[in-house]
SESETI-480817 format. One record per residue (C-alpha): residue number from 1; residue in three letters; x, y, z. Coordinates in nm, 2 decimals, always signed. Each point is the difference from the previous one (the first is absolute). Last residue first. Example, Ala and Ser with C-alpha at 12.3 -4.5 7.8 and 13.67 -1.06 7.14 Angstrom:
<recs>
+-----+------+--------+--------+--------+
! pos ! code !      x !      y !      z !
+-----+------+--------+--------+--------+
!   2 !  SER !  +1.37 !  -0.11 !  +0.71 !
!   1 !  ALA !  -0.14 !  -0.34 !  +0.07 !
+-----+------+--------+--------+--------+
</recs>
This chain:
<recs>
+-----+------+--------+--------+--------+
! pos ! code !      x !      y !      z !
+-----+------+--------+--------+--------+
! 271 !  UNK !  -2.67 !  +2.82 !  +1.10 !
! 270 !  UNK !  -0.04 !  -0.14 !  -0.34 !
! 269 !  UNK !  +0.26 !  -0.16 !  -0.21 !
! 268 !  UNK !  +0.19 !  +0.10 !  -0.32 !
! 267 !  UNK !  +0.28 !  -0.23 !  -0.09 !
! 266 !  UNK !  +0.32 !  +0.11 !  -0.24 !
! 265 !  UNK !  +0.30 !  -0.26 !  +0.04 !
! 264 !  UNK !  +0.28 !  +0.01 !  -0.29 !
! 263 !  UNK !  +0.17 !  -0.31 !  -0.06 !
! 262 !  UNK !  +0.37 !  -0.11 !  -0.03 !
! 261 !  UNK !  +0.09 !  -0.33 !  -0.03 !
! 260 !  UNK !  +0.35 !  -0.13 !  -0.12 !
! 259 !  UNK !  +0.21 !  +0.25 !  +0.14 !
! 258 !  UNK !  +0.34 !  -0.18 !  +0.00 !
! 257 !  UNK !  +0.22 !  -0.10 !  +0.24 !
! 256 !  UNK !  +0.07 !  -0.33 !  -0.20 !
! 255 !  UNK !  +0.00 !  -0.27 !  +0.25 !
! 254 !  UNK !  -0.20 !  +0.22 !  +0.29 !
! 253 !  UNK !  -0.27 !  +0.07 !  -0.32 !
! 252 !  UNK !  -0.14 !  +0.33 !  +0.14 !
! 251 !  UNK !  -0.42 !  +0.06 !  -0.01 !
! 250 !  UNK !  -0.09 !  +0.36 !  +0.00 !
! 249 !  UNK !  -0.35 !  +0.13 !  +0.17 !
! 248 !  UNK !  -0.09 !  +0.35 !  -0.10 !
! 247 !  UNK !  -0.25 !  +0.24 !  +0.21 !
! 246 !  UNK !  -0.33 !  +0.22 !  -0.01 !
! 245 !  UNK !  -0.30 !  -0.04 !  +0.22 !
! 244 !  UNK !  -0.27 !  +0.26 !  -0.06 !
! 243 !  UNK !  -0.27 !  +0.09 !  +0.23 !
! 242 !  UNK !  -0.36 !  +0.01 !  -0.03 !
! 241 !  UNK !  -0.20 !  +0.19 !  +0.31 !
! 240 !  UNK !  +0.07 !  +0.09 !  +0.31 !
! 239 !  UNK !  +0.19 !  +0.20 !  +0.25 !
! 238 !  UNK !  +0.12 !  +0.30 !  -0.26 !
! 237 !  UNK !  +0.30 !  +0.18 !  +0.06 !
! 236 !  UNK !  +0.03 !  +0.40 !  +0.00 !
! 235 !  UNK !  +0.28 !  +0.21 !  -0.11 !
! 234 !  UNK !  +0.08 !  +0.28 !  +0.19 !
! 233 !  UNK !  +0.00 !  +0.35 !  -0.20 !
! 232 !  UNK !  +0.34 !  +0.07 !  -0.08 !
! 231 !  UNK !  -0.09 !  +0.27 !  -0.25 !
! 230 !  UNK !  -0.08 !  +0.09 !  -0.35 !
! 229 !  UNK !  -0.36 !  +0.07 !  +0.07 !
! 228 !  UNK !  -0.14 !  -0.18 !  -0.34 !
! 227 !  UNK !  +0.30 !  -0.32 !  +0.05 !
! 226 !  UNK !  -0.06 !  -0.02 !  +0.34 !
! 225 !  UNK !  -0.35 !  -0.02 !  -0.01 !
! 224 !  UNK !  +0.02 !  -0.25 !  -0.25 !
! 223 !  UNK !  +0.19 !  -0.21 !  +0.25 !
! 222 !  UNK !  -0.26 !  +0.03 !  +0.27 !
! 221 !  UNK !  -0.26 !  -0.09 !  -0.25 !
! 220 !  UNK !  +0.17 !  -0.32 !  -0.14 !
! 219 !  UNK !  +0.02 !  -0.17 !  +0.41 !
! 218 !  UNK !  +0.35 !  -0.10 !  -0.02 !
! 217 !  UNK !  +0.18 !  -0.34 !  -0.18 !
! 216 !  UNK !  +0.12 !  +0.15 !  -0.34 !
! 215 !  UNK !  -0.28 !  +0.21 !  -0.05 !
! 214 !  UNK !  -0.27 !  -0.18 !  +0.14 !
! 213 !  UNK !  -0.27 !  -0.28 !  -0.09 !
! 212 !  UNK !  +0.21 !  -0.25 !  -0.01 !
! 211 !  UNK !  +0.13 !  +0.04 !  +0.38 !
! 210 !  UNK !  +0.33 !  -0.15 !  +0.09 !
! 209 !  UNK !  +0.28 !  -0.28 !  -0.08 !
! 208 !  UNK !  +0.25 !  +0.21 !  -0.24 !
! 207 !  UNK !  +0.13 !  -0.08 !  -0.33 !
! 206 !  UNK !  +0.32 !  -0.20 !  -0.10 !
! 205 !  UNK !  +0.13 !  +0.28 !  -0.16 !
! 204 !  UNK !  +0.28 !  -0.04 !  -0.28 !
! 203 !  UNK !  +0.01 !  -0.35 !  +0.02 !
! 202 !  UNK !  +0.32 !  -0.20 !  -0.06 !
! 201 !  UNK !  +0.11 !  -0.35 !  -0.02 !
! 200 !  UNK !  +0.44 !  +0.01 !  -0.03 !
! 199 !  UNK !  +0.10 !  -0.24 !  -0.23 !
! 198 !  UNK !  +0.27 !  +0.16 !  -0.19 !
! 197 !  UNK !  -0.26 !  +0.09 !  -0.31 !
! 196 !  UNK !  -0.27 !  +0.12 !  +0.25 !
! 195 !  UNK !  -0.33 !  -0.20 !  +0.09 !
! 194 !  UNK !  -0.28 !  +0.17 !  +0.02 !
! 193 !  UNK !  -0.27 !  +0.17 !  +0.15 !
! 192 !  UNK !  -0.15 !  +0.30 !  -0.17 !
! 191 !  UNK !  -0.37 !  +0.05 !  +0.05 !
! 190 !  UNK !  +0.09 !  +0.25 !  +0.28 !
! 189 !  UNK !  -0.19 !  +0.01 !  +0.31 !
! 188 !  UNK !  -0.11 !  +0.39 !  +0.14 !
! 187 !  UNK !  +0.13 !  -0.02 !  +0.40 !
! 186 !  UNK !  +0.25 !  +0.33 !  -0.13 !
! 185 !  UNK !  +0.27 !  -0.18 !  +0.31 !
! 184 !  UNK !  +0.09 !  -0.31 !  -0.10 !
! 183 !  UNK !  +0.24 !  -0.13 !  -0.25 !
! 182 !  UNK !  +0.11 !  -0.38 !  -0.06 !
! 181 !  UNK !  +0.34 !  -0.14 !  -0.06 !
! 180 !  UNK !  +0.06 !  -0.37 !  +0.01 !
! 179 !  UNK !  +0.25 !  -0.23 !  -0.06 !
! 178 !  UNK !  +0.29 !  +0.24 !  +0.04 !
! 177 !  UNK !  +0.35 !  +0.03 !  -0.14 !
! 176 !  UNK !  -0.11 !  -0.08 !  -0.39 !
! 175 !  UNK !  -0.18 !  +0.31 !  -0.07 !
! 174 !  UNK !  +0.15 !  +0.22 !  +0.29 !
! 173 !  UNK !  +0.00 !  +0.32 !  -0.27 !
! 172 !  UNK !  -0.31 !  -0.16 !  -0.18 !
! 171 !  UNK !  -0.22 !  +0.03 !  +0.34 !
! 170 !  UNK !  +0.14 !  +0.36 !  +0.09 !
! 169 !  UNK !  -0.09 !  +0.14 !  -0.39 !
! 168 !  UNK !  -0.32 !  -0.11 !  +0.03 !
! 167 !  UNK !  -0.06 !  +0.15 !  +0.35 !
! 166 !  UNK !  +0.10 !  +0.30 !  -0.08 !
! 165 !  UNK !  -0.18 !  +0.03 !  -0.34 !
! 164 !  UNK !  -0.31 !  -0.10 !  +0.19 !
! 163 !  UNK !  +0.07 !  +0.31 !  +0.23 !
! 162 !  UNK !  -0.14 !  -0.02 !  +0.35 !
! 161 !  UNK !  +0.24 !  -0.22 !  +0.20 !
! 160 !  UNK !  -0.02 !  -0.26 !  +0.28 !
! 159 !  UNK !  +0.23 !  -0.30 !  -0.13 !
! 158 !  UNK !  -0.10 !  -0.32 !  +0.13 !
! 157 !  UNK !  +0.33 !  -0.22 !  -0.05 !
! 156 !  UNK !  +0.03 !  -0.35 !  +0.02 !
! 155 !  UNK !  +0.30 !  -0.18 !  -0.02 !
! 154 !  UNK !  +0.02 !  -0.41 !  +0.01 !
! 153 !  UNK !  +0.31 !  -0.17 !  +0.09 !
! 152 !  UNK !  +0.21 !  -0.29 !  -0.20 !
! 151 !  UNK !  +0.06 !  +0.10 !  -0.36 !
! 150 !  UNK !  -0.04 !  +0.36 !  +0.04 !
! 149 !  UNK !  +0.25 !  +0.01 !  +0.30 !
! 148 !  UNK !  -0.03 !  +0.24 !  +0.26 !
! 147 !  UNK !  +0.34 !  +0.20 !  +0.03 !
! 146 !  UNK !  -0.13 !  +0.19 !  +0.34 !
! 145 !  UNK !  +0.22 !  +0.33 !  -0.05 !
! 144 !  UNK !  +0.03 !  +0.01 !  -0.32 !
! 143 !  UNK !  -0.35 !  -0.05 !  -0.12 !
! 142 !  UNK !  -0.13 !  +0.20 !  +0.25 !
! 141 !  UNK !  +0.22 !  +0.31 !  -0.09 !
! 140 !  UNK !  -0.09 !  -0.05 !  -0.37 !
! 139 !  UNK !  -0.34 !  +0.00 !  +0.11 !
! 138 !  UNK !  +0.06 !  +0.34 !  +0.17 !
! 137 !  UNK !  +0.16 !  +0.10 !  -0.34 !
! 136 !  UNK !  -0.35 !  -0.06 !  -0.15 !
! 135 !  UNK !  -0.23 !  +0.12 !  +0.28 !
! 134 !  UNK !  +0.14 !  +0.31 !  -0.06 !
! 133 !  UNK !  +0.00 !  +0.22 !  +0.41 !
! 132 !  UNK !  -0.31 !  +0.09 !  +0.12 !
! 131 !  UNK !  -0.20 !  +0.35 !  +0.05 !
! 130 !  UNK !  -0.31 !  -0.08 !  +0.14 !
! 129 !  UNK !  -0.34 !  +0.17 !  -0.24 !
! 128 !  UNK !  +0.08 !  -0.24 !  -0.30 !
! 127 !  UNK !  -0.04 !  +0.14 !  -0.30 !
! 126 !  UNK !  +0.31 !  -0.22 !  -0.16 !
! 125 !  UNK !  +0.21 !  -0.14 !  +0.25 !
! 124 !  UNK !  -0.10 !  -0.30 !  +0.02 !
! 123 !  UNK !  -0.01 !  -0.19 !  +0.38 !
! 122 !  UNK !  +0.13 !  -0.33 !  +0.03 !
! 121 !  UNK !  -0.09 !  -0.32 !  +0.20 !
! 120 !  UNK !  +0.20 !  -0.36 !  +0.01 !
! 119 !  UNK !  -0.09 !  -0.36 !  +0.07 !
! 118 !  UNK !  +0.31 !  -0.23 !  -0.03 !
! 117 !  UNK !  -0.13 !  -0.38 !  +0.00 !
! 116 !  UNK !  +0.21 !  -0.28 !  +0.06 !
! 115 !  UNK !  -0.11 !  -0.33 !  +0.01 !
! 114 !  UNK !  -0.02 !  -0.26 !  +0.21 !
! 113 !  UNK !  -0.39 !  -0.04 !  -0.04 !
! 112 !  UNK !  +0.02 !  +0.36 !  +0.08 !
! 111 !  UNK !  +0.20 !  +0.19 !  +0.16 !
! 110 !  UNK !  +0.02 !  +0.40 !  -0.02 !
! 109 !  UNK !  +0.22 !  +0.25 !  -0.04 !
! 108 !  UNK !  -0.09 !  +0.34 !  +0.10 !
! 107 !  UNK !  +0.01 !  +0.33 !  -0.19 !
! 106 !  UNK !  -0.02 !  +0.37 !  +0.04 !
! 105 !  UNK !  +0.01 !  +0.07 !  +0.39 !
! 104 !  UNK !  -0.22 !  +0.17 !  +0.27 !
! 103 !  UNK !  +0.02 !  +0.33 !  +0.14 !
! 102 !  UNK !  +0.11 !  +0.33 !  -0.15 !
! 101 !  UNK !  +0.31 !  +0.11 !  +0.08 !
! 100 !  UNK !  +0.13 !  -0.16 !  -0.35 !
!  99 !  UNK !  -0.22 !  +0.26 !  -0.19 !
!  98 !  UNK !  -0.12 !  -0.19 !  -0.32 !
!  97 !  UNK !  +0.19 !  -0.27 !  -0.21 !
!  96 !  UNK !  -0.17 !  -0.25 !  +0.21 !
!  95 !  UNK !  -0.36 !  +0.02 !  -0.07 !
!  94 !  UNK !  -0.12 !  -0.21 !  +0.31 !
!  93 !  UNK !  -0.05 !  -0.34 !  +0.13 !
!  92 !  UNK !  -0.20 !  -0.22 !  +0.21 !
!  91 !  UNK !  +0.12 !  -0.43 !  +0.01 !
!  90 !  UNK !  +0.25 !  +0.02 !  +0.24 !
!  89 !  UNK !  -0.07 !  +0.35 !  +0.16 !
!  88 !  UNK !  -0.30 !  -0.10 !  +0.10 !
!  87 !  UNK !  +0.00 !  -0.16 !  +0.38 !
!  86 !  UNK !  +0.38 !  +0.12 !  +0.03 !
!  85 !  UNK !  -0.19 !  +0.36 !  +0.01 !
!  84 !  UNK !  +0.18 !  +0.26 !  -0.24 !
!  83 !  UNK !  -0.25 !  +0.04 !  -0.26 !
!  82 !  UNK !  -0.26 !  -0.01 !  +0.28 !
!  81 !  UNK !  +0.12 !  +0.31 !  +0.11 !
!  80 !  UNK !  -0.13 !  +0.17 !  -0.28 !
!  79 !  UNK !  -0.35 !  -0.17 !  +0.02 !
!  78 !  UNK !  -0.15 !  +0.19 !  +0.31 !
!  77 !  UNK !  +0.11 !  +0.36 !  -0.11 !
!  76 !  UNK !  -0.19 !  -0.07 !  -0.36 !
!  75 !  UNK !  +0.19 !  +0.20 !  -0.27 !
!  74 !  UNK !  +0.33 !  -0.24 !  +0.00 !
!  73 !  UNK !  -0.14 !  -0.22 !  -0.23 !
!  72 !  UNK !  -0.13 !  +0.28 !  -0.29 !
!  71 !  UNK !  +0.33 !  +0.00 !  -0.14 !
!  70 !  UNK !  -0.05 !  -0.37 !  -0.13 !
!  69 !  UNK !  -0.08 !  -0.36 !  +0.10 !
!  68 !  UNK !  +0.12 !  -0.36 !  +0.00 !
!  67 !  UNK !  -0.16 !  -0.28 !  +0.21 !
!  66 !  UNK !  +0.12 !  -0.40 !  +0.06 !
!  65 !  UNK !  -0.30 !  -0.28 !  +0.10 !
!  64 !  UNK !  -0.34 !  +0.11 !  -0.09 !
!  63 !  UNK !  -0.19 !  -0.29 !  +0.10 !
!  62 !  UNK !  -0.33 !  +0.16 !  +0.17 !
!  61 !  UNK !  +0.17 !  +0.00 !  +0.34 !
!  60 !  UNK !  +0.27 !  +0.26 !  -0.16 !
!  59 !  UNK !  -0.26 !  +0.20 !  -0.16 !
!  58 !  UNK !  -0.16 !  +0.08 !  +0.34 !
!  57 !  UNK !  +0.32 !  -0.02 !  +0.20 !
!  56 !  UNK !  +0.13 !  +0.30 !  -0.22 !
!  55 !  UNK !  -0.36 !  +0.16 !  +0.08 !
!  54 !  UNK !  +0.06 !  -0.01 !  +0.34 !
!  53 !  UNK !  +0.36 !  +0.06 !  +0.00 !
!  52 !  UNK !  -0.08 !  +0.36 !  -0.14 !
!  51 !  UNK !  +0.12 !  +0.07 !  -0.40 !
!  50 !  UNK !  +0.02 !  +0.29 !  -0.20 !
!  49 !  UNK !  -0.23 !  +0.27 !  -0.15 !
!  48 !  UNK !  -0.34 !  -0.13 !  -0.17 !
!  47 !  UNK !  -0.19 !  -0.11 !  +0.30 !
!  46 !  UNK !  +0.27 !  -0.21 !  +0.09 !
!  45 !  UNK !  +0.13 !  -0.21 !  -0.27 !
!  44 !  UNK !  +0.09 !  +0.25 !  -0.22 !
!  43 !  UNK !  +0.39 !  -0.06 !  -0.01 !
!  42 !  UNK !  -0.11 !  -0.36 !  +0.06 !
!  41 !  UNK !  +0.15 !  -0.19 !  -0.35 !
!  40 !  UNK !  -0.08 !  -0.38 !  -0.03 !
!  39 !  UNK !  +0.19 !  -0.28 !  +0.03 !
!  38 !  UNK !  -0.10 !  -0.41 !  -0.05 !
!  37 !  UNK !  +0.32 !  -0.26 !  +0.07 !
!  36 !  UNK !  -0.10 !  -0.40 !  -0.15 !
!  35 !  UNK !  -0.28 !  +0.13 !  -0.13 !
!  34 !  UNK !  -0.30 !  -0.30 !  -0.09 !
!  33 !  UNK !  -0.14 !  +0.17 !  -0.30 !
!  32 !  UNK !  -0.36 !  -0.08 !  +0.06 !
!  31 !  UNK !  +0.04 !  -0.07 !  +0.35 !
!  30 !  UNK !  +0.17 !  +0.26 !  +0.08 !
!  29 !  UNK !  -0.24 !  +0.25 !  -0.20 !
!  28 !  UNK !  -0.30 !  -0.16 !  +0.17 !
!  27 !  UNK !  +0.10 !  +0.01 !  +0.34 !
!  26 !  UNK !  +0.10 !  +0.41 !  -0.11 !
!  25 !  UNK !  -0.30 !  +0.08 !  -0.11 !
!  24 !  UNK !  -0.17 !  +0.11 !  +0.32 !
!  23 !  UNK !  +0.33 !  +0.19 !  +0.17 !
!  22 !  UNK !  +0.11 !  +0.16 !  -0.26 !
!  21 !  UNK !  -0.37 !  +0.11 !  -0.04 !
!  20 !  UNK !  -0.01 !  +0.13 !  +0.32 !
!  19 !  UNK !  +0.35 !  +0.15 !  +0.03 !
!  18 !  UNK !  -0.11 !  +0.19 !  -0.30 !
!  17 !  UNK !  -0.28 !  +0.12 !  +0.13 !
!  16 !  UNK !  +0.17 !  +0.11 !  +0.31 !
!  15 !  UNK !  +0.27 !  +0.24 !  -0.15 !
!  14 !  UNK !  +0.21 !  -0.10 !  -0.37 !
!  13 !  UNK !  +0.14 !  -0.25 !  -0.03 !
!  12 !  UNK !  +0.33 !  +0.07 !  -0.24 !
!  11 !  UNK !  +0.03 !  -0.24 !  -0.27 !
!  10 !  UNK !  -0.01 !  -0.38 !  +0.00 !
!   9 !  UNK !  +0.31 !  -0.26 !  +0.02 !
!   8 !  UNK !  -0.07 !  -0.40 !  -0.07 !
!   7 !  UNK !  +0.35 !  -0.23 !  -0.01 !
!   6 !  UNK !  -0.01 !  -0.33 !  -0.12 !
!   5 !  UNK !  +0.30 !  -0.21 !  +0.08 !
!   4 !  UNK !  +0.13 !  -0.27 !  -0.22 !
!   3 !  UNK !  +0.17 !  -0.34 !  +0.01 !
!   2 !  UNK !  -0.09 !  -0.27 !  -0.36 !
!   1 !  UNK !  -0.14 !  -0.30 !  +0.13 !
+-----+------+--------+--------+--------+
</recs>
């Protein structure tokens, strides 16, 4: 029997009806797909802005098992020193080629089924509101410093960004290096996911896991309001209704350390 893990990885959740859904279709996912290591993205996790340990448990009893995020982490006072905490700082991470001072860290390596697995997070630079450092030469730094090995570990990258061109650019510039690089951050799926000349699967936005019936996960009205008034009017968040699950699921060959499966997940469910 040929050795492979399959790896799921949805977009940033986004407030309470997200958790919900996560949390009702997930079961079915798994056991759909059966995920050897599932991720999600929880820069919106809490009501929109950052994480709290009660929602992180939430997600985390549902069978999310390894989190990424993006500058909006470190906006909740509760979730910032979670970063940090020995009780999620193994499997929670942040954009690392931002501010240094600022807690957390920008990969982990994971086990499993004996194998390696690097998980990293970076931050575009491109209309981003946090000033970062290139995500490209931080790779670079990565790659020297840690020396995974294409042939025997597994590197995943979410990279937070706002520019498709950014992103684009970023996957074929570490085509062949990782397995898997999927952006987060504008929550709007891209029909684009592929499989790069060197190897590398790639989407440019995996989506986000929030409200359909919203402007890219907040209440629609409070966000046109926004828009008309030009200001920075808070955005609201629905509590019901249907919500949008978006993700990717890649399947690697352990033999080959090929992609050989890569599928793009779009569910709506009601709330």
């Amino acid at each position: 029997m040929t050795k492979q893990i399959t790896i799921c990885v949805f977009g940033d959740i986004v407030g309470k009806i997200g958790r919900k859904a996560l949390t009702k279709q997930l079961p079915i996912i798994k056991n759909k797909f059966k995920p050897d290591l599932t991720i999600a993205n929880v820069e919106n996790l809490a009501h929109g802005r950052g994480i709290t340990e009660k929602s992180l448990l939430e997600i985390s009893d549902a069978g999310i098992e390894a989190f990424t995020s993006g500058h909006h982490v470190w906006e909740n006072k509760m979730g910032a020193p979670l970063l940090n905490s020995p009780k999620w700082s193994a499997r929670l991470i942040r954009p690392m080629n931002v501010d240094p001072k600022l807690p957390g860290k920008g990969w982990v390596k994971l086990s499993i089924k004996n194998q390696n697995i690097y998980l990293l997070n970076l931050q575009g630079q491109l209309y981003m509101p946090q000033n970062g450092s290139s995500p490209f030469l931080t790779f670079d730094r990565f790659w020297q410093e840690q020396q995974p090995n294409p042939d025997k570990d597994i590197l995943i990258i979410d990279l937070h960004a706002e520019t498709t061109s950014e992103k684009m650019a970023f996957a074929n510039y570490v085509d062949g290096k990782a397995t898997l690089v999927f952006g987060t951050h504008t929550h709007v799926p891209t029909a684009d996911p592929k499989i790069l000349p060197g190897g590398t699967a790639n989407i440019t936005d995996v989506g986000m896991v929030g409200s359909y019936d919203s402007v890219i996960g907040f209440e629609k009205n409070s966000s046109i309001k926004r828009f008309l008034n030009i200001t920075a009017a808070p955005y609201k968040l629905q509590e019901k209704g249907l919500t949008e699950i978006n993700g990717l699921i890649i399947t690697v060959n352990l033999d080959s350390h090929k992609v050989t499966v890569l599928k793009q997940i779009r569910e709506i469910v009601d709330i």
